[in-house]
C-alpha positions in Angstrom: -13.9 -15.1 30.0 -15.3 -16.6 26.8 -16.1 -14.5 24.0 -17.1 -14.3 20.3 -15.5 -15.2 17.3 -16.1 -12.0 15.5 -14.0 -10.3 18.3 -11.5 -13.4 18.2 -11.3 -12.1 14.6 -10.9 -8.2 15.4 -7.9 -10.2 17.3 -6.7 -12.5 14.6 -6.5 -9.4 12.4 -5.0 -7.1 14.6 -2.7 -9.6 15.0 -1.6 -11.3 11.5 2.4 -10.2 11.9 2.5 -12.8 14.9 2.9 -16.7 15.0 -1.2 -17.1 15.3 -2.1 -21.0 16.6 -5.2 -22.1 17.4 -3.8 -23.0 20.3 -3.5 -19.1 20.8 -6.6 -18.4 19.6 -8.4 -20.9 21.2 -6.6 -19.9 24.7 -7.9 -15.7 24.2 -11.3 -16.8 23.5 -11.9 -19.2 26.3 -12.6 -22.2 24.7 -11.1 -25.5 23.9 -9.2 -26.0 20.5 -12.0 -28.5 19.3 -14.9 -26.1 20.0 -12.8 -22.9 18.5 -12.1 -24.7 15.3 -15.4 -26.0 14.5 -17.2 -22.8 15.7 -14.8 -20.5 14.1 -15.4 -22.7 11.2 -19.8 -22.5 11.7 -19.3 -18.7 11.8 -17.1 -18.0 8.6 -17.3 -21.1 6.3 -13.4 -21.4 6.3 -10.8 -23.4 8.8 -8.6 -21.0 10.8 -5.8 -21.8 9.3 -7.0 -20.9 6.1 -8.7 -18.0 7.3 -5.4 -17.1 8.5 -3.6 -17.2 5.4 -5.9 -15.3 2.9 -6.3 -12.5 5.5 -2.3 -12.2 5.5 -2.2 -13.4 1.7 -4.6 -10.0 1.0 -3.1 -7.9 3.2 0.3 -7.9 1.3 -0.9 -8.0 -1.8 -2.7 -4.4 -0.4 0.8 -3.9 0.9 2.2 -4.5 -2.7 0.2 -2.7 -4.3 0.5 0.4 -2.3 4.2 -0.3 -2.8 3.3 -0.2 -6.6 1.5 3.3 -6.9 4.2 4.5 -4.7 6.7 3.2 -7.5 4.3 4.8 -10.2 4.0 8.1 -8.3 8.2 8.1 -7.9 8.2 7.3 -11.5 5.5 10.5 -12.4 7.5 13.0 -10.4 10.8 11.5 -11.8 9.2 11.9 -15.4 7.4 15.3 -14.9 10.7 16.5 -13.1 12.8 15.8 -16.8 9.7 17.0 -18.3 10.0 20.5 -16.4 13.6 20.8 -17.2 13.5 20.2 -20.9 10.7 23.3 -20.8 13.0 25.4 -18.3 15.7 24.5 -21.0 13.8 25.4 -24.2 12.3 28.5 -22.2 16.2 29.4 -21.8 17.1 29.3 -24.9 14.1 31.2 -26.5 14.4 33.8 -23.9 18.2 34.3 -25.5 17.0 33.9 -28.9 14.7 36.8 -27.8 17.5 38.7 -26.0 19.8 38.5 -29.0 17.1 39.3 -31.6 16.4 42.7 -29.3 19.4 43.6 -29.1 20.1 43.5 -32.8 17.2 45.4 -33.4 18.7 48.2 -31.0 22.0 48.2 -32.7 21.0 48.2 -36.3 19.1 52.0 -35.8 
């Protein structure tokens, strides 16, 4: 069964994890290697193999970057997290100061 290159590349990039050939490629789409490599390269302007290697080239730098706003985000919580218990600390110790300054007031009449 021979199909199109758009749907061998639904399969190329459904598939970047695994060793991709154009052997492979060629062999799902039902064509020779000759005819894959110079249609694929009609169709999208780029060889396979380079095709191959900017599609896995962006997706980790995706994959970094979510790695990086995940870092950020650990980094927010971590810093809002001191943040909260500096307040919850100050909070404490006016709420003593406040205590102790009653209390005085109380004893003194």
């Amino acid at each position: 069964m021979k199909i199109s290159i758009q749907d061998a590349i639904n399969w190329i990039e459904g598939n970047l994890e695994d060793e991709l050939t154009l052997q492979s490629i060629s062999k799902f789409i039902g064509y020779s290697e000759y005819y894959t490599s110079r249609k694929f390269k009609e169709y999208t302007g780029s060889t396979l193999r380079k095709y191959i290697t900017l599609r896995r080239l962006s997706k980790a730098a995706k994959e970094i970057r979510m790695l990086e706003l995940l870092i950020l985000h650990s980094n927010m919580v971590i810093t809002h997290k001191k943040l909260l218990q500096k307040v919850l600390k100050i909070l404490s110790i006016l709420t003593q100061e406040l205590i102790k300054r009653k209390t005085k007031q109380y004893l003194i009449f």
